[in-house]
C-alpha positions in Angstrom: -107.2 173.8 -25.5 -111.0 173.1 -26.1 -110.5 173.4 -29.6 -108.3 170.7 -29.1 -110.3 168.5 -27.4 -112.8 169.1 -29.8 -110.9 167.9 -32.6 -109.9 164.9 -30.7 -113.4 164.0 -30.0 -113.9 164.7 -34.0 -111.7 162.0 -34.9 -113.6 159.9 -32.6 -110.9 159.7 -28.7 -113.9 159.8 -26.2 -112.3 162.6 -23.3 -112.7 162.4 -20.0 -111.8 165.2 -17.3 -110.5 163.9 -14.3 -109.2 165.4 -10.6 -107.1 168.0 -10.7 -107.6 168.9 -14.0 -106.5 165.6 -15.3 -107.2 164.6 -19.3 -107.8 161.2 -20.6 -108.6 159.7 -24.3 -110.1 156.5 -25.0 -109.9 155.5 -28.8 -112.8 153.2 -30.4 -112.1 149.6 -29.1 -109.8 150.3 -26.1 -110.7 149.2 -22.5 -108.8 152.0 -20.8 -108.5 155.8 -21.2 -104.7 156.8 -21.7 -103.9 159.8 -19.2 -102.4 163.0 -21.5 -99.1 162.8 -19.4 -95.4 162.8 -20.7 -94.0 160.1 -18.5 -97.0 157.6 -20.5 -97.0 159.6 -24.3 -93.6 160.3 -24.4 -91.6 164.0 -23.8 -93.3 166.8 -25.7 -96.9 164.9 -25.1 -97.8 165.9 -21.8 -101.2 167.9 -21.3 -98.6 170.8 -20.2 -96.5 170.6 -23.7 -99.6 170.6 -25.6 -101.2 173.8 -24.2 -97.6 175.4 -24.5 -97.7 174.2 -28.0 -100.9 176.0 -28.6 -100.1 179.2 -26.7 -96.8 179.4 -29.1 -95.0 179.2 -25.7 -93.2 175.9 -27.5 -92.5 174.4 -30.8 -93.7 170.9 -32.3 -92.2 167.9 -30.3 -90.0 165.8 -33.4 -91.9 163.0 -35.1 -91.9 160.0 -33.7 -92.7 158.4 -37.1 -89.3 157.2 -37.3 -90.1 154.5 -35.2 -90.5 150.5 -37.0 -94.2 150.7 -36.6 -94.6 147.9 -39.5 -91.3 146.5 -39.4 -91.0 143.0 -36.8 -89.8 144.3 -34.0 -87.9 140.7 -33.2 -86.7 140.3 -36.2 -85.3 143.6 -36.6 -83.4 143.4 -33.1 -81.6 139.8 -33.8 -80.5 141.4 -37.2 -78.6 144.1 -35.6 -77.4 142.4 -32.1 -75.9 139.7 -35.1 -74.6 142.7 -36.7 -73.0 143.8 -33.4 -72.1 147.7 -35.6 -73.3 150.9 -35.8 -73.5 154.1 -33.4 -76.8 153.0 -32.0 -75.6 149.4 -30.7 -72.3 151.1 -29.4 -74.2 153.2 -27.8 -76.0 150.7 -26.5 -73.8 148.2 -25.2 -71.7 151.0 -23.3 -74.9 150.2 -20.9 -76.4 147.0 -21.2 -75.5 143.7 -22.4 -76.5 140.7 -24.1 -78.5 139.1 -21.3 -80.7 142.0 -21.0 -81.5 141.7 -24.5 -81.8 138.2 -24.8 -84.4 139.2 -22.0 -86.4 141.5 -23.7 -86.6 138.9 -26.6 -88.0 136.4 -24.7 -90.3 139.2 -23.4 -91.3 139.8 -26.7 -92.2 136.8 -28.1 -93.7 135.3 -24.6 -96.3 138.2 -25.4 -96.8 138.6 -29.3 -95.2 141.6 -29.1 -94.0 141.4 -32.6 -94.3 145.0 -33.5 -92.5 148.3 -32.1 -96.3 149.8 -32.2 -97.6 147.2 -30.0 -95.0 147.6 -27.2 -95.8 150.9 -27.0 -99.5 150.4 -26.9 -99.1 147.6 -24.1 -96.0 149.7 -22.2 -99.5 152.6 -21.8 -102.1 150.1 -21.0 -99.8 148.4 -18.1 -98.5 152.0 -16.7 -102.5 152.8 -16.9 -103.7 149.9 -15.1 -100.7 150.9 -12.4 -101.8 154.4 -11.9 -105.5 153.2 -11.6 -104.9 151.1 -9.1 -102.9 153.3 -7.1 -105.8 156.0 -7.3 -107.9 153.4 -5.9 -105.6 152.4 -3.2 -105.6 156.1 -2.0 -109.3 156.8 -2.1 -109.6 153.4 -0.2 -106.8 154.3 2.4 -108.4 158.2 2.9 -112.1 156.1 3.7 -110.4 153.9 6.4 -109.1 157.2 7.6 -112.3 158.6 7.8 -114.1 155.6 9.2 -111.4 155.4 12.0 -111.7 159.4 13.0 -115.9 158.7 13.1 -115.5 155.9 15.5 -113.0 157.3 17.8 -114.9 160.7 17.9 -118.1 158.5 18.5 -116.6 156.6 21.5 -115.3 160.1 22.7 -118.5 161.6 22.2 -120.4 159.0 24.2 -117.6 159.0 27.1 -118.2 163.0 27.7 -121.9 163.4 26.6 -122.7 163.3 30.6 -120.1 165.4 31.1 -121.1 168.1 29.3 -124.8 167.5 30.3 -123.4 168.2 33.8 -121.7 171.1 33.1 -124.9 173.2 31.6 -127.0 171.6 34.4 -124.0 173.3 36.8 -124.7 176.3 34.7 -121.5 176.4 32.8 -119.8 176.9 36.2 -115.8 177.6 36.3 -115.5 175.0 38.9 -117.2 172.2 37.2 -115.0 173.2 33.9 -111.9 173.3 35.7 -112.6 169.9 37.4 -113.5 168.2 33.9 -111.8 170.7 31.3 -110.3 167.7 29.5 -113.1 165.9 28.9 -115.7 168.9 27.8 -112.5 169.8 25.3 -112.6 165.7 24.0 -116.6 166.3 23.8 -116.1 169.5 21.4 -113.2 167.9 19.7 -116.0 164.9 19.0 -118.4 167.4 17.9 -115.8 169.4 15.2 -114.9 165.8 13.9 -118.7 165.3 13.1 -119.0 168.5 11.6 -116.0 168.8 9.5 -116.6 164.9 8.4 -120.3 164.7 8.0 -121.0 168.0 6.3 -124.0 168.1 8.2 -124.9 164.0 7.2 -126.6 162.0 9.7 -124.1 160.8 12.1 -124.0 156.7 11.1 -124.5 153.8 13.8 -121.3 152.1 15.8 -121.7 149.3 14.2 -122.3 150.3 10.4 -119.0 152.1 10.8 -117.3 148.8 12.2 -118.7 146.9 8.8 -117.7 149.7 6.6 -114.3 149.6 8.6 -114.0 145.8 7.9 -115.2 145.7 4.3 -112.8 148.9 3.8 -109.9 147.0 4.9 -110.5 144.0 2.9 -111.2 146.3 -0.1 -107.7 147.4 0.7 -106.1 144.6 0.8 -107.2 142.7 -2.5 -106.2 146.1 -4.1 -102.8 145.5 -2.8 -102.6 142.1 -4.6 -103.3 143.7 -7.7 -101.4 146.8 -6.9 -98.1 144.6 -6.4 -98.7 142.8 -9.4 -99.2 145.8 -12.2 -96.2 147.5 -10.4 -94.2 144.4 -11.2 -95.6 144.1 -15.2 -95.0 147.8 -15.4 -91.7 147.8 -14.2 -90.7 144.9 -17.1 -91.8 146.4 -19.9 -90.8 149.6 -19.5 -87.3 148.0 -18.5 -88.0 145.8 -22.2 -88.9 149.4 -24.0 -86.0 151.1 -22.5 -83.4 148.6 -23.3 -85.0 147.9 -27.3 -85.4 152.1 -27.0 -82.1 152.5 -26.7 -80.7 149.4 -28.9 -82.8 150.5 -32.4 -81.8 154.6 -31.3 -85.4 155.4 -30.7 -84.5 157.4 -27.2 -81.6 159.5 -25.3 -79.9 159.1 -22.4 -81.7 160.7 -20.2 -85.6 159.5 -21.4 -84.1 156.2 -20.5 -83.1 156.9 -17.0 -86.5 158.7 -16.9 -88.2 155.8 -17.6 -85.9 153.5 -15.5 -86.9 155.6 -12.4 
C-alpha cells in the first residue's frame, strides 16, 4: 500500500491521511481532495479493493475505458433515445422514462456538462463537498456537546463547592454525608466531567463558555444551509449519472440502486 501511494505521489496526486485511516488524492489544479472510497470511484476503487488487489486477495476491477470520455455526452444520448433500439435502452426504459431523461438533458446542458468525463468529475466534486460538510457538521455538533457538559458541570460545581467544604470541615462525617449525599456525588460528578473534558486544561470562565456556546451554534447553523444545499446538488446528479449510466449501459442493476440510495 505505501508503494502505492508512492507512485501516486510520483505521478504528481498530492495524498492526504485522514481519520480513521481515511485516504484522499488531490490532482494538480483541483480544489478538493477525492476520498479513495467505492461509493465516489466506482466498485472495485475503494481503499479496501485496492489493498485486496495488492495482497492478491482480488483481481483487477474491468476497465472503465469503455466509457464516451471524448464522445458529446448530449449528443450521444438524443441519438439513441431517437433511436429508441438496442439492449441498453430496453433495459433502460423497463425503469425510467422519457421525462427523466429529458431531465438529465436539461441537466446537462444547464451545466456544460457536455462530456461523460465531466459528469463524472462534477458527480465526485459535489459527493465531496457533501461529505465535507457533514464532517464539519459533526465536529461542530460534538463541540456544542462539550460546551454544554462544561457549563452544566460548572453550575454543579459551584452549587456543591460549600457543600463539600462542609463535609471535610465536619471531618468527612457519615452524618453530614448522609444528610447531603446527593449533592457531594453532583460535586464529584462536576469534578470527573472536568477531568475527563479538560485533560488537565485550565478550567475556562462562565462566560467564555456561553460565547463559545453561541458562536458554536451559529457555526452550526450556517453549516446547515450549506449542508441542505450540497445534499440537494448531490442527490441530482447522481440521480442524472444513474439514469445516463444506465441509458448508454455504463452500470448494473444493482450500482444503480447503490447509487439511488
Amino acid at each position: 500500500m505505501d508503494t502505492f501511494l508512492q507512485a501516486m505521489a510520483a505521478a504528481g496526486y498530492e495524498v492526504k491521511h485522514g481519520r480513521g485511516g481515511t485516504i484522499s488524492f488531490r490532482a494538480k489544479g483541483q480544489e478538493r481532495f477525492t476520498r479513495l472510497r467505492a461509493s465516489t470511484l466506482g466498485r472495485g476503487y475503494g481503499q479496501e479493493d485496492i489493498r485486496a488487489i495488492i495482497e492478491g486477495r482480488n483481481a483487477l476491477p474491468e476497465s472503465r475505458s469503455k466509457a464516451p470520455h471524448k464522445v458529446n455526452l448530449i449528443v450521444d444520448i438524443q441519438s439513441r433515445m431517437r433511436a429508441g433500439k438496442g439492449p441498453a435502452y430496453e433495459r433502460w426504459a423497463k425503469i425510467f422514462n422519457l421525462k427523466q431523461m429529458a431531465a438529465a438533458l436539461q441537466y446537462l446542458q444547464e451545466n456544460g456538462l457536455a462530456e461523460y468525463e465531466q459528469l463524472a468529475q462534477k458527480t465526485v466534486e459535489l459527493s465531496d463537498r457533501f461529505h465535507t460538510l457533514s464532517d464539519r457538521i459533526k465536529t461542530t455538533e460534538s463541540a456544542i456537546r462539550v460546551n454544554a457538559e462544561l457549563q452544566a458541570a460548572m453550575v454543579d460545581y459551584a452549587r456543591t463547592r460549600p457543600v463539600f467544604e462542609g463535609y471535610k470541615a465536619a471531618k468527612y462525617s457519615r452524618k453530614y454525608l448522609a444528610e447531603h449525599g446527593a449533592d457531594l456525588a453532583a460535586y464529584r460528578a462536576a469534578q470527573d466531567t472536568f477531568r475527563r473534558l479538560l485533560s488537565g486544561a485550565k478550567l475556562p470562565k462562565m462566560n467564555t463558555l456561553k460565547v463559545e456556546g453561541r458562536e458554536l451554534g451559529t457555526k452550526k447553523k450556517a453549516a446547515y444551509g450549506e449542508y441542505r444545499a450540497a445534499r440537494k446538488d448531490m442527490q441530482e446528479i447522481v440521480t442524472v449519472k444513474a439514469n445516463i449510466d444506465h441509458l448508454l449501459g455504463l452500470t448494473d442493476a444493482q450500482k444503480n440502486k447503490e447509487m439511488e440510495r
